[in-house]
N, C-alpha and C positions, 0 to 999 in steps of 0.2 A: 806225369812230367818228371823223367828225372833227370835232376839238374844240382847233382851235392855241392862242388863247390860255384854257385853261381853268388855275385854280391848282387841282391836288390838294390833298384836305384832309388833315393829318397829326395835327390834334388838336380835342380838343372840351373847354370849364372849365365846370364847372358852375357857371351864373347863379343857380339860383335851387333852395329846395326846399320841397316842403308836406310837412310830417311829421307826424305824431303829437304833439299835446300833452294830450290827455285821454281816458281810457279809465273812465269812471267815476267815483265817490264824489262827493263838495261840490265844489260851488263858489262862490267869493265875489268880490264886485265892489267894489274902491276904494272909497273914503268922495267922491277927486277924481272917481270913475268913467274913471280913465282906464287902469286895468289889471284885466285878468280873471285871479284867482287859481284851477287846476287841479290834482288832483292827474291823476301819469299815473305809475305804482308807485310805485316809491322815491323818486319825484319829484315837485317841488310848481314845476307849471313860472306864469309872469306873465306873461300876452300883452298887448300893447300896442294897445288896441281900435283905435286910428285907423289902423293899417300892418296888424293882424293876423297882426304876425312874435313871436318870442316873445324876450324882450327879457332875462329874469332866468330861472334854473333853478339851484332847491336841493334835495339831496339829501342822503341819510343815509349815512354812511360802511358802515355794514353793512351796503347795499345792501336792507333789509326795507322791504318796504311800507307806505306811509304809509299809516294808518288814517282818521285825523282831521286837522285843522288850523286854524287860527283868527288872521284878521288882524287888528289893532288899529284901534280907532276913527279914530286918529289914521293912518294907515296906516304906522305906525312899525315896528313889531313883528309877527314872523310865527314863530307858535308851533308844531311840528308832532310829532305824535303817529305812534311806528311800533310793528308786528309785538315790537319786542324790548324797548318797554314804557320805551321812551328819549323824554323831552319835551327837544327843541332848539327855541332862541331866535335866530333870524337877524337879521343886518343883511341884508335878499333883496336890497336895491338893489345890496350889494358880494359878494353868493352866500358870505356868510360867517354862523358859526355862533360867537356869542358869550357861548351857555351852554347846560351840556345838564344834565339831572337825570334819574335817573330817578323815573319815576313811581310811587306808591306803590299802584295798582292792580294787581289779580293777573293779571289779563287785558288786554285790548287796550283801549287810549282808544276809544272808537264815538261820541263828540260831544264838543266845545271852543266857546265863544266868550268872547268879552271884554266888559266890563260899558264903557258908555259914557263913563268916565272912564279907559279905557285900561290900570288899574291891578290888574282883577282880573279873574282868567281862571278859567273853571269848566271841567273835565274829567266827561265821563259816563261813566263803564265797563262793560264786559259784566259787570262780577261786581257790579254794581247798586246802586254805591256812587257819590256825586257829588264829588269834591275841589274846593276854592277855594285859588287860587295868588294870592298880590302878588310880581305881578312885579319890582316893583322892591324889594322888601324881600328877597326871595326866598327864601320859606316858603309851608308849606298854611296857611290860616288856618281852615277849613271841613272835616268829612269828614261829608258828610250821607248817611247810612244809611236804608234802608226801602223804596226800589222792587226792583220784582219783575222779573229780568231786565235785558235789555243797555237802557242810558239811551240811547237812542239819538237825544233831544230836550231839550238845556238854552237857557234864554233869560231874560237880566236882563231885570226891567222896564225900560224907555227912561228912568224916572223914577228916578234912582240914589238918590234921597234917601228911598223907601220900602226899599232894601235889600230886594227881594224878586228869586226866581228860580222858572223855572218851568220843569219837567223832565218828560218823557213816559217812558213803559217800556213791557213786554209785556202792563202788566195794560190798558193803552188808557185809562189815568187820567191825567189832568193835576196835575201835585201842585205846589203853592204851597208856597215856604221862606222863612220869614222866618231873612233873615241874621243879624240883633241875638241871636236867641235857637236860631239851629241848629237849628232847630224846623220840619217841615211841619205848615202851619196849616191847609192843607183839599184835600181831592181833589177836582179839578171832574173828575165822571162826566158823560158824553155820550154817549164815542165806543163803537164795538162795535169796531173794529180799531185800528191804528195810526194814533198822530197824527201828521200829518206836518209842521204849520205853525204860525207862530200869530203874526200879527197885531196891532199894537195900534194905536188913535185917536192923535190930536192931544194928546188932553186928561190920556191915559193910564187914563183910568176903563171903556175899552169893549176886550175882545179879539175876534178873531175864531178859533177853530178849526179847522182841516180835515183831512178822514182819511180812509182809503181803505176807511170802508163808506160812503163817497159820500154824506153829508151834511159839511157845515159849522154847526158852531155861535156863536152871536153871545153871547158874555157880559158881566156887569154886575161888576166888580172890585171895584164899591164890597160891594155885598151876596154876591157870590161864587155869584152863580146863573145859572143859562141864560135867556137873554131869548127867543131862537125858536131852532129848530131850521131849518133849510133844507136841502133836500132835492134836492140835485145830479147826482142820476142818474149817477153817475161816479167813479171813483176820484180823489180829489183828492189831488195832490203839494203844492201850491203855494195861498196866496192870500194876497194884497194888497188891504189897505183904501185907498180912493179918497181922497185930499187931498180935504177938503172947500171948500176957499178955491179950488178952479180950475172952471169952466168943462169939464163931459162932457158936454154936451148932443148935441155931435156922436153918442155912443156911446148916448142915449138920457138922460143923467141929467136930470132936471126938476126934482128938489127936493134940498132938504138934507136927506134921509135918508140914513141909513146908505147906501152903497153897498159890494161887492168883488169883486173878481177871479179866480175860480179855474182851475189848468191843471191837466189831469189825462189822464186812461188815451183822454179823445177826440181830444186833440191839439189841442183848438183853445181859446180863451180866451173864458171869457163875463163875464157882468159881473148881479150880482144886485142886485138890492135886499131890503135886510137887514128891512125893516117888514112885506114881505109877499111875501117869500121865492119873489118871483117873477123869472126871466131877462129883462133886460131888452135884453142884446145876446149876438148870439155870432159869434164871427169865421168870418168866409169861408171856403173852403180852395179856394186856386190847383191845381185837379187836375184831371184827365181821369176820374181813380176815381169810379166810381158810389160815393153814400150808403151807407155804411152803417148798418143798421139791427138789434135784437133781440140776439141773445147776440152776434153778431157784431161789434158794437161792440165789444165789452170782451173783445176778444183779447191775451194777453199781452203778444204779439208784434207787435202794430201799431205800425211804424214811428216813426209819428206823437207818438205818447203822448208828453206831457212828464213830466220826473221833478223838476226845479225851473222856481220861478217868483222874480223876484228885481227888487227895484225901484229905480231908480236915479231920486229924487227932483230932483237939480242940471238935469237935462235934461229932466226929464219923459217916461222913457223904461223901459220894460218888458225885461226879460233870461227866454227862456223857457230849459232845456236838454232835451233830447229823450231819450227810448229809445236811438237811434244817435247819441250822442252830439256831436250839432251843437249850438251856442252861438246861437240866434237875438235881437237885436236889435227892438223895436217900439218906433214915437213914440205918443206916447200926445197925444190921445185919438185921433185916428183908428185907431189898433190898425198902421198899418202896416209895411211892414218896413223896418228900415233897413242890417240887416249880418248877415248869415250868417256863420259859422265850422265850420270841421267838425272836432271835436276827433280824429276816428279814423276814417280813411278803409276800416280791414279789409285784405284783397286786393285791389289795383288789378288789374284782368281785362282794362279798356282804355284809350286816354288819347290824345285827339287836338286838334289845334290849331283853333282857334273863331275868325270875325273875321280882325280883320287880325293876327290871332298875339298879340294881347293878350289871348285868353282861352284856356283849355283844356277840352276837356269831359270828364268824365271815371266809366268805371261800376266802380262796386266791385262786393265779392259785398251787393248791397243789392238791392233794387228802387226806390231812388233814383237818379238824374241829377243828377250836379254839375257847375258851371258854373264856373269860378275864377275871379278876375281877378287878374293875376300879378300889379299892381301893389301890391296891396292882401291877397291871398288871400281876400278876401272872398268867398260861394259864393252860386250862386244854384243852388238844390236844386229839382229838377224830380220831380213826381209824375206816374205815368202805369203803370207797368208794376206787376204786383202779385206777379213773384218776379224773382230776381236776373237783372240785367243782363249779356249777354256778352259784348258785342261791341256798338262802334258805326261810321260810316264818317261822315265830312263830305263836301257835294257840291262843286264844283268854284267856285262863289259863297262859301264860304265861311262863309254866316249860316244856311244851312238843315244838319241832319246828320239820319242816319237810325239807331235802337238796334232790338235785338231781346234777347230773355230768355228765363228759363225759363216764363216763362208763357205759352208759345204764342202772343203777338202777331207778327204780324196775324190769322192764321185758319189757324194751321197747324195740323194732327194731332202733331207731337211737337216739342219744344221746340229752339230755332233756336241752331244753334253760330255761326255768324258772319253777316255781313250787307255787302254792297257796293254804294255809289252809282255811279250812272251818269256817266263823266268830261264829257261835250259839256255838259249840261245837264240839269236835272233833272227826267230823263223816267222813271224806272224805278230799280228797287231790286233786288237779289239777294242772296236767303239759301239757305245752306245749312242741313240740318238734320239730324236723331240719325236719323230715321229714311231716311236715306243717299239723299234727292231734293233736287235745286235747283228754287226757284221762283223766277220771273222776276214782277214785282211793279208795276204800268203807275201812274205818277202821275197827279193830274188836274192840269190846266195851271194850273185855281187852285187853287194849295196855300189847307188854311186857314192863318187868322191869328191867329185866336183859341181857347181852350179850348174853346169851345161848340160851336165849329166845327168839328165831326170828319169826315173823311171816311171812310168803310168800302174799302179797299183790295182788291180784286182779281187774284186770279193770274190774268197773262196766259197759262202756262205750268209744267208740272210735268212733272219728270224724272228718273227713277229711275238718280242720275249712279256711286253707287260701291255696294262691300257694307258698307262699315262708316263710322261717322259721320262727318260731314262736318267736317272741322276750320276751314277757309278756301275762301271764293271772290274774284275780282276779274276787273272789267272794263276791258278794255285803254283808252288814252288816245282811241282813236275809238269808242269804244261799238261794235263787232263782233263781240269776240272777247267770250268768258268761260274763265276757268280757275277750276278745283275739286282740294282735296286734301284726301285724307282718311286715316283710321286703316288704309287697307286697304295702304297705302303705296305710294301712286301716285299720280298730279296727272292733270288731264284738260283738255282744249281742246276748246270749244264754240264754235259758231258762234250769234251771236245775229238772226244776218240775218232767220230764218224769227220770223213773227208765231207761229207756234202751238205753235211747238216747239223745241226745243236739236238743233242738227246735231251729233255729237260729231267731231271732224276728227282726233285724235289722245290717244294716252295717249303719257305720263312716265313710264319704270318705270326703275327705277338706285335707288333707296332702299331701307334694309336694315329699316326700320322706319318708322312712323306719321311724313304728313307734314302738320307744323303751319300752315305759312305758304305761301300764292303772292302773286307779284307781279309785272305785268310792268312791262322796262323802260320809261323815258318816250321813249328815240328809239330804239330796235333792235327787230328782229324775237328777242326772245330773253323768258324769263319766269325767273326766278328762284325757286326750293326751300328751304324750308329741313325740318329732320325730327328724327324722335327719336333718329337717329342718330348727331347731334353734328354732321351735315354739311349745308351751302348748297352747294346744283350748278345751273349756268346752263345752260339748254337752247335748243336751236331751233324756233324754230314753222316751219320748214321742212320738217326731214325726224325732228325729234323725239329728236335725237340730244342726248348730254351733253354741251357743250362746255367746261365747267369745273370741280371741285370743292374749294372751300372746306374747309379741315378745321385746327381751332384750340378750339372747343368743345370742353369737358371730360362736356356731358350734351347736351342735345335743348338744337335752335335752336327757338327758340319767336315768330321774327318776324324777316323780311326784310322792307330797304327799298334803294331806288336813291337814292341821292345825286348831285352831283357832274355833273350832265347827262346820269347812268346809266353813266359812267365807273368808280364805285365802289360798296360796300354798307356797310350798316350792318345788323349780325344782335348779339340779342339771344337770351339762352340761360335756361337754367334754373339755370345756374351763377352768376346774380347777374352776369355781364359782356356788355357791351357792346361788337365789337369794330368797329373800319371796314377795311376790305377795296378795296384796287387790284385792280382787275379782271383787266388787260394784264399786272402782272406774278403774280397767287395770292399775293399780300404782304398778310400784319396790319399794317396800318398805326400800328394804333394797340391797347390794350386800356383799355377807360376801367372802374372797379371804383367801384360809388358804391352797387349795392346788397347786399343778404343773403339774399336771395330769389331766385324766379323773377321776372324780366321781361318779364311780359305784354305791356305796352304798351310801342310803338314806334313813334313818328311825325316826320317835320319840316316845317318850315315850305315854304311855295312857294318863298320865295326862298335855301333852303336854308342860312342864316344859323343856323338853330338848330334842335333837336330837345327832345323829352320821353320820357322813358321812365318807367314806372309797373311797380310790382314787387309782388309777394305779402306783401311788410316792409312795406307799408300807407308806403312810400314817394313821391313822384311829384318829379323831379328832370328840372329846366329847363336844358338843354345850350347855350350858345354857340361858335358855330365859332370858333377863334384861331387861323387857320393862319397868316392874315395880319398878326393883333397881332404873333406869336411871328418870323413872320419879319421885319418890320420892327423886332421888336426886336435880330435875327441881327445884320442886318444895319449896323445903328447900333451893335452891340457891337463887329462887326469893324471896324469903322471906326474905334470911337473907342481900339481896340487897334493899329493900325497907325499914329493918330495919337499915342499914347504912347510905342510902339517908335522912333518916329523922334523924338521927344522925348528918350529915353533915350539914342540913340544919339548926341545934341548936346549932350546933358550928359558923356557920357563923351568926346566928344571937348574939350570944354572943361575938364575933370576936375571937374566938379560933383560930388564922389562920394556926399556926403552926401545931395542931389535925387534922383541916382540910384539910389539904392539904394533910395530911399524909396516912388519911383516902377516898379521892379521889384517892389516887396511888395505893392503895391496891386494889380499887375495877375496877381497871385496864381501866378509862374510861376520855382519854384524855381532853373533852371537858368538865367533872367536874369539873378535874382541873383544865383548864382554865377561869373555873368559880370563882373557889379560886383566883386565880394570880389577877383576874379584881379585885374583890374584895377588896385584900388589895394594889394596886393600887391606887386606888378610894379614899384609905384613906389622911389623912393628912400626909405629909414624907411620900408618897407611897413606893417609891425607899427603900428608907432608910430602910422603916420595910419588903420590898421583901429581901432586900440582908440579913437582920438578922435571917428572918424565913427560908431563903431556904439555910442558911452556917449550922443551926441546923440538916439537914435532912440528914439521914443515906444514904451510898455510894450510894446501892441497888436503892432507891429511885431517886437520883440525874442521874444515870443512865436515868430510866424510864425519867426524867423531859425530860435529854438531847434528848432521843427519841422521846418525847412529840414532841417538839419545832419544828423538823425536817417539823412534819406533819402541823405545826400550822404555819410557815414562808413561807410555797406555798401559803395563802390565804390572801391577801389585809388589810384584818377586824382588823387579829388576828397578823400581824407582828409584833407590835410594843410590844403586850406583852411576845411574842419571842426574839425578843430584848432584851429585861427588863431582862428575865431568862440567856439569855446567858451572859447578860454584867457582870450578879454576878458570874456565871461559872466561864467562863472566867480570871474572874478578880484574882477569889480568889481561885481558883485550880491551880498549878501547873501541868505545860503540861506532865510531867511522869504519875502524877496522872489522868489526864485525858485519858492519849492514853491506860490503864489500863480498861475503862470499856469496857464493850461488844459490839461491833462493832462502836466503836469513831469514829475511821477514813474513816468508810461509812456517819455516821450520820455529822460530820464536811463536807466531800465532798460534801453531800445533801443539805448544808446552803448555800453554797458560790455563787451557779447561781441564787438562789434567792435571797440573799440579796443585787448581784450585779443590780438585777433589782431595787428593794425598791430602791437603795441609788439613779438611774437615777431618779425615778419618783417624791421622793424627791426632786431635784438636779432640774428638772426643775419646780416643785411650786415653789421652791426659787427664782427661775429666773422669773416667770410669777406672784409673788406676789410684785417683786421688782419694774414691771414693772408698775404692778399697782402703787404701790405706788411712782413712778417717775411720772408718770402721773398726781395723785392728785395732787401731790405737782404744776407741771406745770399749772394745771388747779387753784389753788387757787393765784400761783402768778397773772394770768393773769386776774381774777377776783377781787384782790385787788391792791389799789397802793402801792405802794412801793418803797422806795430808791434806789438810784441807786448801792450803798454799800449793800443793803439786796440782791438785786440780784444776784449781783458778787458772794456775801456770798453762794446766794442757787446754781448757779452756779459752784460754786469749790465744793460744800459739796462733798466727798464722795461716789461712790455708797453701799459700805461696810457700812456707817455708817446709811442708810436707811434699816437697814433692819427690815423686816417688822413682830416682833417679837407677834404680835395681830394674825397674821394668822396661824402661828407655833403653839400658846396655842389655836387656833381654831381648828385645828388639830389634836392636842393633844384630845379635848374635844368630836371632834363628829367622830375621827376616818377618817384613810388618805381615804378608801374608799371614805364617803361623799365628802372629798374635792376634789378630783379625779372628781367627776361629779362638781363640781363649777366651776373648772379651762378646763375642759374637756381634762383630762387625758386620759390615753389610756385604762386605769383603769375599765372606764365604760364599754368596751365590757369585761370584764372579762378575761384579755389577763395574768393577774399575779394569777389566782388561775391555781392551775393542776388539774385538770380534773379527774386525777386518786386518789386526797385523798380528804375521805370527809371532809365537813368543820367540822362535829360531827355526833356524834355515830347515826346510825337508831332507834334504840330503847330509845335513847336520848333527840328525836326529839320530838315522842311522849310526 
C-alpha cells in the first residue's frame, strides 16, 4: 500500500441527526404556521417547519404518556394531558411547566382544545364526561355529562359569542352544548361510525362532518339539520371547507358553492362539491404501484392512508399526516407538494449517500424510499415496492441508486436480501437472495426517466452461489470480480467475465458463524468480512488465505467499509457501535457510540470526508471526519503552551510572581505552580509575599490552588509548601466563603489524614533532634570540667528550652524528605506519598 502522504483518521463528531419526533396521536399546526406541534410518548416535541430540526421538547416528569394536548389560539399556551391524569401548563418556548393540576376525570383526557379567545380549554374523557377550564382564573367552570363512551371529539364554535361546543363519542352522535345553560341542546345524527372532523364556513352558520363510514355530512347550524349527505367512498380522517373568497379553479372549483376536502383510508385528497355531492378533483399519486381497486382499496395497512388533514389558511397551504407517520406539506390550489417530514423512520435496514452528499437515501422496515436532504431534513418519499425494503446500493454517478425488497422485485422466485451496482458505470445490478442464488441483472443503456417509463429487467444469469441465505453481494472497483456471503458462513469469489454465467474462482472459509457484510478494497487485491462472530478478517484474492483479523465487537459485525484509500475500516455491529480500524497496525482507532441498536447501515462519502450510519433505534446519524480539525487544533494548543511556558519563565525571572502564578493556573498544570509557590518562598519575607500574592488572585483561581494543594500534601517533598498556601487560605477567607467553592468540603476532607500524618513525623524529629541534642550537651559536660553550680544549672535546664531550632531551619532548607532519611523516618520507604497522585504532570517531567 503506498500511500506517503495520506493522514490517518483517528476520529469521527457527529454533524448531524434525523430522529424520531412523532409516533402517533394529534397533531397541531401554529396559528404563525411556523411550528408543528407532535406528540412522541411522554413527549410533546415543536418542529420548526422551515429547517425541519426540532427546536422545543416538553415532557412529563413521570415519564407517562401524553394522551392529549392542545395549543392556544394565541400560540401562548400549551396544555398537556397524561397516562396519570396530570394536566400541565407550559411556557414550550422556555421547555418549562408553569402549572400542573390534576384533572378531575377518572380516566385518561382522549381530546383537549382551546376556545378562540385563548381562555377556555375543554378536556374530553374516556369516562364520557367533558370538563371546561379558565385558564387564567384557574377553575372547571363546566362539567358536561351525557355522552356514551371515550369523547374522543371536542370543538368551540369559531364564533365565541354563541358559547357553543361540539363533542363526538362511541354513540357516532354529534352533541351540541350550550355553555350559558350546561345544557346539550340537540344530537346531530348522520353518522354510522366515528366522527372524525368537523368543519366550519366563514359565516359560521354551515358545518361540515366526516367519518369513517365514509360519507361526509354538510349541516345547516341555524335549523340544526342535515342539508345533503355525500358519499365518499372512503374512510374519511380529515376535511377542510374551501375559503370561498380565493380562486380553485385550477382544482376544478367554478362556482360559489359549498366546496371541501377530504383525506382518508385512499391516501390521496379529493375535493367535492357540497350541492351535488359530486368529486370534482382527486390528487395524482407519484408511484410505480398499479391502481388499486375493490376491497383492496380499504386495506388497513395501506401505507398511504392519511389519519389527519389540517389547514393552514396564512399560506394557503394543506398539512396531510399519514399511517407511517410522515408530516406531508401541499400549496393549495394546485395540491402540490412542498415539504415532507417523516415523523418515525422504524428500523433503518439501510442508508446511503445521494448526489453530491447532500442527500441520503434511505429504506426502513417500510415499503417506502426516503430521500433526505440534510440541509433541511426534508424527505422526498419514493413509492414503488409493495413490502419492506432491504437493501439498497448507489452507482458510481451518484444520481441513479438501485433497492430490492420483500416483494420479490425485479422477478425473482424468493425475496432479495441485498442488492449491488455495477462500479465502471451503470451497466448491471447484483442481488442476492433467500433462496441461496445470485442473479446478475443487465441495464438498458436508456435508463427510464419517468414513472411511466418502466423498464422489465432481465437476468443475464442465475447461480446457485451458497446453501443458505444470501446476506451480502459486491462488485469489485472494475466490474470483473463478484463476491457473496452468506448464513452458511463462508464468502465466495466469482468471476463476472463470462456473459452466461458466474465462474466461481475461490471460497473464504475462517468464520465461526453467519457472514453479514463483503466488501472489496478500492486499491488491493484483498476483500474484507465481516460476521456473526463478532469478527472482520481481510483476505486474498490470490491464494484465498486470511490475512488479518479484526476482533473488538461485543456481538455480529453487521457491515464493513474501506476508508482512508483502503488503508483503514470502518465496521459497524449489532452492539449499537461503530469502530474505525488501522489496518497495518490490527489498532481500534477509535469507538464512536451514538446508537442503541443494531447498525444496519454504513456508508461514506467518495471524498471520504464523512459517513452515515442508520440503526434499528429508528436513528440515522450524519458523521464528520475531524482528524484534521482535532489536529490543528493539537497542534495550536502546543503552541500556544510552549508560548506560555516561556512567558512564565520571563516572569519568574523578572519576579512577576503574582502574572506568574496566574498564568501557571490557566495552563492547568499543578506542578508549575508549584514551581511558582517555591519560588517566591525562596525569596526574602517568603511568607509574607506568598500571603500578599495569593490574597490578590481571583476566586476561580484560589479555587484551582485549593485543589492544587490537595494533590501536593500526599507527597513528603511538597507538604510544606501546601502548608504555606493553605495557612494564607485559611487564615484570610472566611469559612462561608470557603465552603462556597467547588467541591471544598471533598478537598478539606482530603487534607486532614495527611496532614495528620506530617504533623506525627514532625512530632517525632522534634523528639529525636531533642534527643540529640540532650546528648551533646551530656557529652560536652562530661568532656569538660565544671562547677558544681554549672551542673545543677545544665541539670534543671529545661527540656522545652533546648530546642533545637538549627535542625527545624535545616529542614526547612533541604526539605522534611531529606531529614526523614538523617533521623530515619518512616519517610524513607515512601509510606507518606499516595501511590495514586503523581508527584507532577507526565508531560512535565519531560
Amino acid at each position: 500500500m503506498a500511500n506517503i502522504n495520506l493522514q490517518f483518521k483517528t476520529n469521527y463528531d457527529v454533524s448531524s441527526k434525523i430522529e424520531p419526533f412523532y409516533k402517533g396521536g394529534k397533531v397541531q399546526i401554529s396559528n404563525d404556521e411556523q411550528h408543528i406541534f407532535c406528540t412522541c410518548g411522554s413527549r410533546v416535541n415543536v418542529l420548526e417547519i422551515s429547517t425541519g430540526k426540532i427546536v422545543h421538547s416538553v415532557e412529563h416528569d413521570d415519564q407517562e404518556d401524553i394522551t392529549s394536548f392542545a395549543l392556544s389560539c394565541d400560540d401562548e399556551l400549551l396544555v398537556t394531558a397524561s397516562r396519570a391524569l396530570l394536566l400541565k401548563q407550559w411556557d414550550w418556548k422556555q421547555a418549562q411547566c408553569t402549572r400542573s393540576w390534576r384533572a378531575i376525570h377518572t380516566v385518561p383526557v382522549a381530546s383537549m382544545t382551546f376556545d378562540s379567545t385563548s381562555t377556555l380549554l375543554a378536556t374530553g374523557g374516556c369516562d364520557g364526561t367533558i370538563k371546561l377550564w379558565d385558564v387564567l382564573k384557574q377553575y372547571c367552570t363546566h362539567n358536561l355529562k351525557g355522552s356514551s363512551g371515550v369523547v374522543h371529539l371536542v370543538q368551540f364554535h369559531p364564533d365565541i359569542s354563541r358559547l357553543q361546543l361540539f363533542s363526538s363519542s362511541l354513540d357516532c352522535g354529534i352533541r351540541l352544548w350550550d355553555l350559558s345553560s350546561s345544557q346539550c341542546v340537540c344530537v346531530l345524527q348522520s353518522h354510522y361510525s366515528a366522527v372524525t372532523s368537523l368543519s366550519f364556513s366563514a359565516d359560521g352558520d354551515t358545518m361540515v362532518s366526516s367519518g369513517r363510514d365514509k360519507i361526509c355530512t354538510v349541516w345547516d347550524l341555524e335549523t340544526r339539520k342535515a342539508k345533503r349527505t355525500v358519499p365518499v367512498y372512503e374512510a374519511v380522517e380529515g376535511v377542510v371547507l374551501l375559503p370561498e373568497d380565493k380562486d380553485f379553479s385550477e382544482i376544478g372549483v367554478k362556482s360559489n358553492d359549498l366546496h371541501f376536502i377530504t383525506a382518508g383510508s385512499k391516501g390521496v385528497l379529493r375535493v367535492w362539491e357540497a350541492s351535488t355531492a359530486r368529486c370534482i378533483y382527486s390528487q395524482k399519486l407519484l408511484s410505480t404501484l398499479s391502481p388499486v381497486s375493490g376491497e383492496e382499496e380499504e386495506q388497513d395497512d395501506n401505507p398511504r392512508s392519511l389519519t389527519y388533514l389540517l389547514h393552514l389558511p396564512v399560506s394557503s397551504r394543506l398539512a396531510t399526516v399519514t399511517a407511517e407517520h410522515n408530516i406531508v406539506l401541499y400549496q393549495l390550489p394546485a395540491l402540490t407538494t412542498q415539504q415532507q417530514f417523516v415523523g418515525y423512520n422504524d428500523e433503518i435496514l439501510d442508508v446511503k449517500f445521494l448526489g453530491k452528499d447532500s442527500h441520503i437515501v434511505v429504506a426502513t422496515n417500510s415499503c417506502q424510499i426516503k430521500v433526505f436532504e440534510l440541509l433541511t431534513n426534508s424527505c422526498q418519499i419514493l413509492y414503488g415496492h409493495t413490502d419492506t425494503v432491504l437493501s439498497l446500493d448507489v452507482f458510481k454517478t451518484g444520481s441513479l441508486f438501485a433497492s430490492c425488497a420483500k416483494d420479490r422485485a425485479p422477478a425473482t422466485l424468493m425475496l432479495l436480501g441485498s442488492i449491488t451496482c455495477s462500479r465502471m458505470k451503470a451497466s448491471f445490478v447484483v442481488s442476492g437472495s433467500q433462496d441461496c442464488t445470485v442473479k446478475v441483472w443487465d441495464l438498458p443503456a436508456d435508463l427510464p426517466t419517468t414513472e411511466e417509463d418502466i423498464h422489465e429487467l432481465t437476468a443475464r444469469c442465475t447461480e446457485k452461489a451458497h446453501d443458505k441465505d444470501i446476506n451480502s453481494v459486491a462488485v469489485s472497483p472494475n466490474d470483473k470480480l463478484l463476491a457473496s456471503g452468506s448464513q452458511d458462513r463462508t464468502a465466495k469469489l466469482w468471476s463476472l467475465a463470462d456473459v452466461g454465467s458466474l465462474g466461481l474462482l475461490g471460497v473464504f472459509r475462517g468464520h465461526r458463524r453467519g457472514v453479514w457484510a463483503v466488501c472489496f478494497s478500492p486499491v488491493d487485491q484483498v476483500l474484507a468480512t465481516s460476521s456473526a462472530d463478532g469478527t472482520t478478517k481481510l483476505w486474498s484474492l490470490q491464494d484465498f488465505s486470511c490475512l488479518k483479523t479484526f476482533e473488538g465487537h461485543d456481538a455480529s459485525v453487521l457491515k464493513v467499509i474501506f476508508v482512508s484509500r483502503g488503508t483503514q475500516l470502518l465496521t459497524s455491529g449489532s452492539d449499537g457501535l461503530v469502530k474505525l480500524w488501522t489496518i497495518k497496525t490490527n489498532e481500534c482507532v477509535k469507538t464512536l457510540d451514538a446508537h442503541q441498536d443494531k447498525v444496519w447501515g454504513l456508508h461514506a462519502t467518495r471524498k471520504d470526508d464523512k459517513m452515515v450510519t442508520g440503526s434499528a433505534d429508528s436513528f440515522i446519524t450524519v458523521w464528520v471526519d475531524v482528524t484534521e480539525v482535532e489536529l490543528a487544533e493539537e497542534q495550536a494548543k502546543q503552541e500556544d503552551q510552549i508560548l506560555k511556558k516561556q512567558e512564565l519563565s520571563n516572569l519568574l525571572h523578572e519576579k512577576k510572581y503574582l502574572k506568574a502564578l496566574g498564568l501557571a493556573i490557566s495552563l492547568d498544570h499543578p506542578h508549575t505552580v508549584l514551581t511558582v509557590i517555591k519560588a517566591i518562598r525562596q525569596g526574602e519575607d517568603g511568607q509574607e509575599l506568598l500571603e500578599k500574592t495569593l490574597l490578590k488572585l481571583r476566586v476561580d483561581q484560589k479555587e484551582s490552588l485549593l485543589r492544587y494543594c490537595v494533590v501536593w500534601n500526599t507527597n513528603a517533598r511538597n507538604c510544606q509548601d501546601a502548608q504555606s498556601v493553605l495557612q494564607v487560605l485559611l487564615t484570610h477567607l472566611p469559612p462561608e466563603e470557603l465552603l462556597k467553592y467547588q467541591g471544598a468540603r471533598t478537598h478539606l476532607e482530603g487534607l486532614i489524614p495527611y496532614t495528620e500524618r506530617h504533623m506525627q513525623r514532625i512530632g517525632k524529629l522534634l523528639q529525636a533532634s531533642m534527643f540529640l541534642n540532650y546528648m551533646w550537651q551530656k557529652m560536652r559536660v562530661a568532656g569538660a570540667p565544671s562547677s558544681m553550680d554549672q551542673d545543677e544549672e545544665m541539670d534543671t535546664t529545661p527540656l522545652e528550652q533546648t530546642q533545637p531550632v538549627f535542625m527545624i531551619d535545616k529542614e526547612k532548607e533541604k526539605g522534611s524528605g531529606d531529614e526523614n532519611q538523617d533521623v530515619g523516618s518512616d519517610s524513607d520507604s515512601g509510606q507518606d506519598e499516595d501511590p495514586n497522585c503523581p508527584v507532577e504532570d507526565e508531560e512535565e517531567k519531560g
